[in-house]
C-alpha positions as CSV (number, residue, x, y, z in Angstrom):
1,X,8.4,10.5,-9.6
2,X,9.6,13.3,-11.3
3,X,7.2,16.2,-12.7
4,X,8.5,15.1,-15.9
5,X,8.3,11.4,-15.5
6,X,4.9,12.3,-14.4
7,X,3.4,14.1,-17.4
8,X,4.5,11.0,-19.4
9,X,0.5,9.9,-18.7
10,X,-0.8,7.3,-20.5
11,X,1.6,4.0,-19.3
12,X,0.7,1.6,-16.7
13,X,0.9,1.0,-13.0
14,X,2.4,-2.7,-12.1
15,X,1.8,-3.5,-8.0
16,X,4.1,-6.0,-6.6
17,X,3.1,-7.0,-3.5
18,X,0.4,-9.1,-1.6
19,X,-3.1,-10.5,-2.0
20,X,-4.9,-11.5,1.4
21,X,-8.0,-12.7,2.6
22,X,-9.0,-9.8,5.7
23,X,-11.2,-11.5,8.1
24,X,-12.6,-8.3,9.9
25,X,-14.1,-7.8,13.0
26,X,-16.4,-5.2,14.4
27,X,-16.3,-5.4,18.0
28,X,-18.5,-2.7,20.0
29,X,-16.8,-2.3,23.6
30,X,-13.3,-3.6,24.9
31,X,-12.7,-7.2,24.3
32,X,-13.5,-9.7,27.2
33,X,-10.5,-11.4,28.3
34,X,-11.2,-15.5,28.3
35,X,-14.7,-15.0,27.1
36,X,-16.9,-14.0,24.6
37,X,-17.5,-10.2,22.8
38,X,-20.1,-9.6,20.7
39,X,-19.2,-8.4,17.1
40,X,-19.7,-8.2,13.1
41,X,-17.5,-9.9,11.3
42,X,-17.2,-10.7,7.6
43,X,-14.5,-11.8,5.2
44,X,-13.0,-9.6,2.2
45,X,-10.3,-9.6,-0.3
46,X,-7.7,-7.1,1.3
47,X,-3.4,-7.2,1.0
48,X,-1.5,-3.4,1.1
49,X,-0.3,-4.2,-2.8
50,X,-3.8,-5.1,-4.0
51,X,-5.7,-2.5,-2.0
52,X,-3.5,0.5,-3.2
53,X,-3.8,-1.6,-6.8
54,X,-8.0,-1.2,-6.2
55,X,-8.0,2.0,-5.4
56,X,-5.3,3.2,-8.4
57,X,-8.0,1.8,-10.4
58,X,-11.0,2.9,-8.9
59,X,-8.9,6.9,-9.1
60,X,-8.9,6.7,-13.1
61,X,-5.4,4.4,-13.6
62,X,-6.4,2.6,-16.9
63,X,-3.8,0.5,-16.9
64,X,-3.2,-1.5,-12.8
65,X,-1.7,-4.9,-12.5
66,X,-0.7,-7.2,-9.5
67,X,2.3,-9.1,-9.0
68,X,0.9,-11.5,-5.9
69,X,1.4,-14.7,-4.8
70,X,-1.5,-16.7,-4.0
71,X,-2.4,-20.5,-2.2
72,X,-4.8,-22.3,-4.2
73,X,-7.6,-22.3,-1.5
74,X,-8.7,-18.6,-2.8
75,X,-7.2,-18.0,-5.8
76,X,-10.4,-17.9,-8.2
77,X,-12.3,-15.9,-5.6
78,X,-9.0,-12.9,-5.3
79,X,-8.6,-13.6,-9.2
80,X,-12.5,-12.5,-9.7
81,X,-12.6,-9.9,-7.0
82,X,-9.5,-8.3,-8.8
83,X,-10.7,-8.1,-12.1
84,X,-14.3,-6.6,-11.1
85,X,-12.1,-3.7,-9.2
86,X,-10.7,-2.9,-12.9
87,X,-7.2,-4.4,-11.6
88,X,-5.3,-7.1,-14.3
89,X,-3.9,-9.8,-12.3
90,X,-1.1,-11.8,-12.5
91,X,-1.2,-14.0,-9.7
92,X,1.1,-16.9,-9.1
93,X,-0.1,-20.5,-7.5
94,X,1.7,-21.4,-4.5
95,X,1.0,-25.3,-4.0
96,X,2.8,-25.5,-0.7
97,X,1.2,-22.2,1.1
98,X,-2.2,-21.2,1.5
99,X,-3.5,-17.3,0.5
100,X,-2.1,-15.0,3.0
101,X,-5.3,-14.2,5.8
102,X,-5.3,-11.3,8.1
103,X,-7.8,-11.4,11.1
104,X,-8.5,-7.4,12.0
105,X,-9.9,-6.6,15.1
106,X,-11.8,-3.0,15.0
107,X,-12.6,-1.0,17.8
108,X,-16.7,0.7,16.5
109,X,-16.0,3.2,18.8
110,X,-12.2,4.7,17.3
111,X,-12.4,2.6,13.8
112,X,-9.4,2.0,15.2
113,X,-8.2,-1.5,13.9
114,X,-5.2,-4.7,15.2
115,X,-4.0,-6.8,13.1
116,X,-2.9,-10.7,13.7
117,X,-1.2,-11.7,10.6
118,X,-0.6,-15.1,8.6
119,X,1.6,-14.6,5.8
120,X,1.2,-17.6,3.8
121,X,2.6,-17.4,0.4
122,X,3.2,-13.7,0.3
123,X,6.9,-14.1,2.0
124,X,7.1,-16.8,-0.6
125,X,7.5,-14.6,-3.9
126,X,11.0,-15.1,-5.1
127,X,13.1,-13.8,-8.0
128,X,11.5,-16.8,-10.2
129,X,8.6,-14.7,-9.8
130,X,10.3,-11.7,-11.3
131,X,10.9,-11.1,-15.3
132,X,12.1,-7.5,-16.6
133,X,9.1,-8.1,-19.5
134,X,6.5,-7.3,-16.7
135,X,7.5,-3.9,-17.2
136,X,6.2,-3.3,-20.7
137,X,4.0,-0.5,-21.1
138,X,4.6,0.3,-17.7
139,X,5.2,3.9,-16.5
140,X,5.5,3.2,-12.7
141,X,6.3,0.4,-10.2
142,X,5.0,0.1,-6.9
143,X,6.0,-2.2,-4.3
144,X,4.9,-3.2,-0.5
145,X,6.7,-2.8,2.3
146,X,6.0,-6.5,2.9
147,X,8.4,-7.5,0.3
148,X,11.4,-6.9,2.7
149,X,10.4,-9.1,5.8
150,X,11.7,-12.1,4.4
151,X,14.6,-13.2,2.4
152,X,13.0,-14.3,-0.9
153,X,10.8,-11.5,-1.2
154,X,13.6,-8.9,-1.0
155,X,15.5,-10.2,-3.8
156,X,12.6,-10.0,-5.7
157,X,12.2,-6.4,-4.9
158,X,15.5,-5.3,-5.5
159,X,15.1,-7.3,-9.0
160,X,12.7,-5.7,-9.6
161,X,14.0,-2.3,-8.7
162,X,16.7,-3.0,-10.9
163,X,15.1,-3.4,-13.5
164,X,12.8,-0.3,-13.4
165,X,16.2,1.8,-13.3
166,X,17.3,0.4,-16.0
167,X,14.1,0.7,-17.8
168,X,13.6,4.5,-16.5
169,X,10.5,3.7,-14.4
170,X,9.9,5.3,-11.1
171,X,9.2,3.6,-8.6
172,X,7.0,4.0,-5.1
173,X,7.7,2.0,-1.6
174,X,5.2,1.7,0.8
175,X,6.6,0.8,4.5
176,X,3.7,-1.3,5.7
177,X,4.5,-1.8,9.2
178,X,6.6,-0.8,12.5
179,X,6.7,-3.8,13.7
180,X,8.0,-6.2,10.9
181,X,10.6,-2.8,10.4
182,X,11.7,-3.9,13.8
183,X,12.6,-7.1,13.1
184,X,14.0,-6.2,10.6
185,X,16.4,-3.3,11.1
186,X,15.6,0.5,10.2
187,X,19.0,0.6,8.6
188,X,18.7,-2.3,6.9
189,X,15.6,-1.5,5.7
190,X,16.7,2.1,4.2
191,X,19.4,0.5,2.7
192,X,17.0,-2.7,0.8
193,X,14.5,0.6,-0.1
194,X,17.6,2.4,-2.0
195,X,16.5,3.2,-5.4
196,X,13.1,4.4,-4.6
197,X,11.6,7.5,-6.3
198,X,8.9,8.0,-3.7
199,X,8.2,6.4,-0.4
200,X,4.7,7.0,1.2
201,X,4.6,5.9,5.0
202,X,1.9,7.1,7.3
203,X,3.5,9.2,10.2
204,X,4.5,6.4,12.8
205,X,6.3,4.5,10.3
206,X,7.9,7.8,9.5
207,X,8.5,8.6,13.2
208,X,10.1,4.8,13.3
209,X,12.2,5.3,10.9
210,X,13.9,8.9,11.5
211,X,14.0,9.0,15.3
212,X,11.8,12.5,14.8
213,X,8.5,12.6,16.7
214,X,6.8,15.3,14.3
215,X,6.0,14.4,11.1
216,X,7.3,17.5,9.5
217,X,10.7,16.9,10.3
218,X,10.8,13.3,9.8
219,X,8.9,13.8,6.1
220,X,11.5,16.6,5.9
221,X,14.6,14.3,7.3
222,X,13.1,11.0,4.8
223,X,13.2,13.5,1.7
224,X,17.0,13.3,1.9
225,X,17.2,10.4,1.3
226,X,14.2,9.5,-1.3
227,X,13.2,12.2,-4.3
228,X,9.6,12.1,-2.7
229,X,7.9,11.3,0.2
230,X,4.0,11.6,1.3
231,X,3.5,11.3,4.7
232,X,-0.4,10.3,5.4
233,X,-1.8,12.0,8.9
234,X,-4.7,10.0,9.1
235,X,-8.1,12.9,9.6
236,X,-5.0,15.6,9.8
237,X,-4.6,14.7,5.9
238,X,-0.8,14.2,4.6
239,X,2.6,16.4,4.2
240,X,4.7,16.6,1.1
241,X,8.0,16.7,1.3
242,X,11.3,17.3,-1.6
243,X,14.5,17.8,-1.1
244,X,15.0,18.2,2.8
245,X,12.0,20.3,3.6
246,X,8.5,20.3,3.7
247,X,6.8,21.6,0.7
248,X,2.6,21.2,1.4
249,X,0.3,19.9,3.8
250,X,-2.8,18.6,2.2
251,X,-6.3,18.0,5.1
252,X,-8.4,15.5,4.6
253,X,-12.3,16.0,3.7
254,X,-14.2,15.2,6.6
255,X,-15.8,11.6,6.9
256,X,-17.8,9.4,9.0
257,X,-15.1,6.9,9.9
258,X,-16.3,3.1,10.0
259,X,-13.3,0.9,9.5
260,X,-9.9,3.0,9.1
261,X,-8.8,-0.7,7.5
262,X,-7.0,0.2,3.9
263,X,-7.4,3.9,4.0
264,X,-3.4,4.3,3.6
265,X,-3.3,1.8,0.4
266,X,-6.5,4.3,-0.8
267,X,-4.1,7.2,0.1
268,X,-1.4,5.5,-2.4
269,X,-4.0,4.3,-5.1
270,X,-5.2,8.1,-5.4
271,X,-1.6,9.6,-5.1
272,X,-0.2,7.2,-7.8
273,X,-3.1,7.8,-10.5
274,X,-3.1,11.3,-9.9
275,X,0.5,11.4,-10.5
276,X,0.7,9.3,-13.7
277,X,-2.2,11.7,-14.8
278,X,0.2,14.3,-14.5
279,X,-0.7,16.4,-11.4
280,X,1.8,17.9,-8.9
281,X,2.9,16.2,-5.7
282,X,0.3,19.0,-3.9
283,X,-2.3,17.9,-6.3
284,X,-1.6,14.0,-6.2
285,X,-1.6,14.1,-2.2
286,X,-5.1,15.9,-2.4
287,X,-6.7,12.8,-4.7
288,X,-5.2,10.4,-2.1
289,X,-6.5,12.2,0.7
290,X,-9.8,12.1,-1.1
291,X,-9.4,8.0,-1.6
292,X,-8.8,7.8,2.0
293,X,-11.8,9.5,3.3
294,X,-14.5,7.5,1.5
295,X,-12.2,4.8,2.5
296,X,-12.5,5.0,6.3
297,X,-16.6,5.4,5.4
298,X,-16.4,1.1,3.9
299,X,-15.7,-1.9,6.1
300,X,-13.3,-3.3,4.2
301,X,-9.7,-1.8,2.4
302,X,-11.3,-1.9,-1.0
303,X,-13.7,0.2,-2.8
304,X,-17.3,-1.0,-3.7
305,X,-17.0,-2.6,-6.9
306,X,-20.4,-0.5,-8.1
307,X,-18.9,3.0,-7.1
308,X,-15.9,2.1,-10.1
């Protein structure tokens, strides 16, 4: 996002991506192989998309929407949990596919966190799902990584793509994962994220996808290839880079770290307000470092609905 896309403040955010139900839970030691382990363990509304949608909201966006595909078993409870976060849904029934649900296994001791994963009807969005018109009064579009890991969903996202160039909306990628970029192909997935005004991976899905061990030379190495990039460091905070180099590095305030479940999609929620606010890449990364530290203090990858 340009500085002067950016002080066009005022328009709206649309989020494509994905709507889970996070099953989390707390374990307090290693787990026992064949047995039991003690732990807490609670269901929430999670999903990348809708997290970083959340926490755009929660960070002063006035304007957040969700593109999501749902199964009918949870779609009034995501529907209501959505709106009380401030976010506009538009979420699309999927008879034949239940709500995606993520079981995430979090180490008390690290906050440290593994994730077993059930798609469901996320990797069923499809270009039917997809009409240029979602992009009125919108001044930025932001899509998950998760939209490339399955045939469907990438045509939707380079629809969609499309159709914010043509509109002159910027537009922000997050990577989501290593391991489905695996499957997938680094080149290929470079070449399905072409088009992208920003790209915000935390630094092992940076480190995947250069080669480059340090983050500073794989932000630096990424920013050849996309306008923008924020790299999150976890606690360390997150680089900036433009044009082939590195151009901040932003810390993190310090925070009592519960559950490190969602903190990236707070990082992107707080980035992507700040920017459509107006503020600098510096200044953005510093409001999505801020997300991400009273993120990592909730169980959960949402904000309290109260703290709105």
């Amino acid at each position: 996002m340009s500085d002067e896309a950016a002080a066009g403040a005022g328009g709206g955010l649309l989020v494509v991506g994905d709507v889970v139900t996070d099953v989390i839970a707390r374990h307090r030691g290693p787990l026992a192989s064949a047995t039991d382990t003690a732990a807490d363990i609670l269901t929430v509304p999670g999903g990348a998309g809708a997290n970083a949608a959340c926490w755009a909201a929660h960070s002063g966006c006035p304007d957040v929407r969700l593109l999501a595909r749902v199964g009918p078993d949870r779609m009034a409870w995501h529907d209501l949990r959505l709106r009380d976060a401030g976010v506009r849904p538009l979420l699309i029934p999927d008879a034949d596919a239940p709500t995606a649900t993520v079981i995430a296994l979090v180490d008390t001791a690290t906050a440290e966190r593994t994730f077993l994963t059930d798609s469901g009807a996320v990797h069923r969005m499809n270009p039917a799902d997809w009409s240029p018109t979602l992009l009125e009064g919108v001044a930025h579009l932001h899509l998950s990584g998760y939209l490339l890991f399955a045939d469907s969903c990438r045509e939707l996202a380079r629809a969609a793509i499309r159709s914010a160039r043509r509109a002159n909306i910027t537009v922000s990628l997050d990577p989501a994962s290593t391991g489905f970029i695996n499957d997938l192909g680094i080149d290929r997935f470079l070449a399905m994220a072409e088009g992208t005004d920003v790209l915000l991976p935390n630094a092992a899905e940076a480190s995947f996808l250069t080669g480059l061990p340090q983050p500073a030379e794989a932000a630096a190495k990424l920013s050849r290839q996309f306008p923008l990039v924020a790299v999150t460091l976890g606690a360390a905070g997150a680089l900036v880079a433009a044009a082939g180099e590195v151009i901040a590095q932003v810390a993190t305030p310090q925070a009592r770290a519960l559950d490190s479940t969602g903190a990236g999609d707070a990082f992107t929620g707080g980035f992507l307000a700040a920017r459509l606010r107006g503020a600098s890449p510096t200044e953005a990364a510093g409001a999505g470092c801020r997300a991400g530290a009273l993120a990592v203090g909730i169980v959960g990858g949402r904000p309290p609905a109260e703290s709105r």
